[in-house]
C-alpha positions as a printed Julia matrix, in Angstrom:
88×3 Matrix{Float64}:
 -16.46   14.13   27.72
 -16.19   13.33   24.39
 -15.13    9.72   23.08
 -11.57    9.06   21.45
 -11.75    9.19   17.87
 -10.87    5.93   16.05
  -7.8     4.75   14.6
  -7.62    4.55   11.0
  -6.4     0.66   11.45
 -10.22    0.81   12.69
 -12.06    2.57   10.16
 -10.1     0.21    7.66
 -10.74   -2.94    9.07
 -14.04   -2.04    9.47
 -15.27   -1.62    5.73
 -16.92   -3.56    3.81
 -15.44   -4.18    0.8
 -18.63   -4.93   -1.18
 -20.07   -1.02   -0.41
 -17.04    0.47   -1.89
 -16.9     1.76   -5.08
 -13.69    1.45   -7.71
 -12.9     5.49   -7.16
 -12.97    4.27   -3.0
 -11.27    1.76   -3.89
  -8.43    3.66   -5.68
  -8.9     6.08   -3.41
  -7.68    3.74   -0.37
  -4.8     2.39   -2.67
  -3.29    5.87   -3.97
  -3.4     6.94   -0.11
  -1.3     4.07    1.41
   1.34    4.3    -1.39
   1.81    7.91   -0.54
   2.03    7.63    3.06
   4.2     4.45    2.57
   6.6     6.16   -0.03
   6.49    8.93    2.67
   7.47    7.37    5.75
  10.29    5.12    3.96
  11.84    8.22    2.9
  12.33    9.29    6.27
  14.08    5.86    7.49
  16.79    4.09    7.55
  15.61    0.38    8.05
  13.18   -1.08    5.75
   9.16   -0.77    6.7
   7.45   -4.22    6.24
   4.77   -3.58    4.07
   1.91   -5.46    5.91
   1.64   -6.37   10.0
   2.66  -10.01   10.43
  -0.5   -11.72   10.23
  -2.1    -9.46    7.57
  -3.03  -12.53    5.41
  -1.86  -10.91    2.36
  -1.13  -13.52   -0.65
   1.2   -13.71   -3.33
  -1.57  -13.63   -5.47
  -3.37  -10.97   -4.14
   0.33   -9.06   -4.17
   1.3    -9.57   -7.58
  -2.2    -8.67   -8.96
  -2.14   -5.46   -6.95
   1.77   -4.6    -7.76
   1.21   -5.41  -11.52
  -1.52   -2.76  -11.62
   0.45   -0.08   -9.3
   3.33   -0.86  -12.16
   0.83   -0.21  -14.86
  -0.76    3.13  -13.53
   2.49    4.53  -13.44
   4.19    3.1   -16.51
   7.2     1.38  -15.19
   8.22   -1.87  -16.66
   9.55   -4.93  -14.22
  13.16   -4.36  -15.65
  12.87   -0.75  -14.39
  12.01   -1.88  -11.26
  14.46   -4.18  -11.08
  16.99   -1.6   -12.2
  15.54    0.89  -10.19
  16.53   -1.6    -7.0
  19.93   -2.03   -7.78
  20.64    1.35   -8.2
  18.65    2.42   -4.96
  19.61   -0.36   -2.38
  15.95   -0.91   -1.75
């Protein structure tokens, strides 16, 4: 009998950031946006982005968001605008 395989939560928790590279690293990122963006589209209540606990700062948000904005050339007025308009 074979064992189950693990959950990705697993696998995640489990790295170690130091033995990632910047492509892993980008990599990991450019995954959970699309399977974020994905599964909000398909809902009609909002999907906290992190599991209560996470440990997730407001630095460590902002620096991540302000690159995310940056990779895809949106400005924070956009956003902003884009929020209005959308309800999200």
């Amino acid at each position: 009998m074979s064992s189950p395989e693990p959950r990705p939560h697993d696998v995640i928790a489990g790295l170690d950031a130091r033995a990632l590279d910047d492509a892993d690293v980008q990599a990991l990122l450019a995954a959970a946006v699309r399977i974020y963006a994905e599964r909000m589209e398909d809902r009609d209540e909002a999907l906290a982005a992190f599991p209560a606990g996470a440990g997730i700062t407001a630095t460590q948000a902002m620096v991540t968001i302000t690159a995310i904005l940056k990779a895809v050339n949106v400005q924070l007025f956009e956003l902003g605008m884009w929020q209005a308009w959308s309800h999200h």
